[in-house]
C-alpha positions, -999 to +999 in steps of 0.1 A: -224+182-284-227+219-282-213+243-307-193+253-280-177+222-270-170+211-304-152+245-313-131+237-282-125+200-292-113+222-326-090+242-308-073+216-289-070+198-319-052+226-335-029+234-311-017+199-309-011+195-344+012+229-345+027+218-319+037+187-334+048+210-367+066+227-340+087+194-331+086+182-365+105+216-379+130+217-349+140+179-356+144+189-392+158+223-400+173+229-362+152+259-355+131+258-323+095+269-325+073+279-291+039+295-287+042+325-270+004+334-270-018+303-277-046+328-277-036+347-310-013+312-319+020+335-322+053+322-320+087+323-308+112+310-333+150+302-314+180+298-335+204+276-324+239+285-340+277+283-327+307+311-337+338+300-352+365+323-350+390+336-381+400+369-374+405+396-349+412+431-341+422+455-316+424+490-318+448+507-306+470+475-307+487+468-272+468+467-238+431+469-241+421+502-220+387+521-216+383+540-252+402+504-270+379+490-301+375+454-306+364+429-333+361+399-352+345+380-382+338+342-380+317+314-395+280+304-378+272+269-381+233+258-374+223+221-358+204+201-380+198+163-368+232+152-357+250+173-376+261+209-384+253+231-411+272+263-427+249+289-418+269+327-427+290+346-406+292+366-369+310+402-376+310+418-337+325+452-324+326+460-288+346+490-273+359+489-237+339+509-218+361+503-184+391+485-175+408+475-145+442+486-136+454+452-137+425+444-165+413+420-142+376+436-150+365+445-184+331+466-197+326+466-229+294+476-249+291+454-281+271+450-314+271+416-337+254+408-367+243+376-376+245+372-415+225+342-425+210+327-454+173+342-446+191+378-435+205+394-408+201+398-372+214+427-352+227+425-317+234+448-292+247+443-257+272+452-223+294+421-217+315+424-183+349+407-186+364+389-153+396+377-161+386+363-193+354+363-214+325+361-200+309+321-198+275+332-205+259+370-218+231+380-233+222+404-259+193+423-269+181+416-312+176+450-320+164+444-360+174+431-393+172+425-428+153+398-450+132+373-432+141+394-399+134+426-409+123+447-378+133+416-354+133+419-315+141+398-290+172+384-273+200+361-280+221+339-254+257+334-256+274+306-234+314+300-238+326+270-256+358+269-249+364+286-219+406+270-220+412+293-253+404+329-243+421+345-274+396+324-300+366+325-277+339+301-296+300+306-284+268+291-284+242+313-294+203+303-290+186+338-309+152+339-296+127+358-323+099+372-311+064+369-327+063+403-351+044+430-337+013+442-346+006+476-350 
């Protein structure tokens, strides 16, 4: 066998086996690994978390209009096995941006942090609002602290509970990009 075809053999061993790590961590700590460049063997690392709700405020209190400041603070739980997990806390701001005379349509431009065990994750994103929250958004990861420090990347949000507008609960899968070199 050539050198060549055994340091291929090498590589495809390789990737299999971190790709099996890859399983082996999701099934484990709830936390989805995938190769982004199997060239340099970089990864994407995807959080999978859920909001609970405890409080909420609105600024000026009353009708939300264009210039009106809203917020919250709630648990995050993670998924690990068949269960879930305490993971920190979801503090979000957004301010309305643009309403609808019969607030039918809402703009609002808001930023979340994620404050978890390893650090924090920063959000940033424009939700529109029709007639309710939105069922699905997304948001850009625009840094953070600890193990995230200088993060990037994006972060889904799909409604749980789309009944119970006033204690809106979300799904949020934060995908991590690979760190950048310089």
């Amino acid at each position: 066998m050539s050198t060549n075809s055994r340091n291929k053999s090498r590589l495809a061993t390789c990737a299999a086996t971190m790709s099996a790590a890859a399983l082996l961590t999701t099934a484990m700590t709830g936390i989805a690994v995938a190769e982004t460049d199997p060239g340099r063997g970089e990864q994407e690392v995807v959080l999978e978390l859920e909001t609970h709700p405890t409080s909420h405020f609105q600024s000026p209190p009353g009708a939300s209009k264009a210039g009106t400041l809203i917020g919250g603070v709630g648990g995050l739980t993670r998924f690990v096995g068949d269960r879930e997990v305490d993971y920190g806390s979801d503090r979000w701001q957004c301010l309305y941006l643009e309403v609808a005379p019969d607030a039918s349509r809402r703009v609002t431009q808001c930023n979340s942090t994620l404050d978890t065990p390893d650090g924090e994750i920063t959000l940033q994103g424009a939700w529109t609002e029709l007639q309710g929250p939105p069922e699905a958004s997304e948001d850009a990861v625009t840094g953070g602290t600890g193990k995230y420090r200088n993060a990037s990347g994006y972060a889904v949000y799909t409604l749980l509970n789309p009944e119970d507008p006033a204690n809106s609960r979300y799904h949020i899968s934060v995908h991590l990009s690979p760190a950048r070199r310089s």
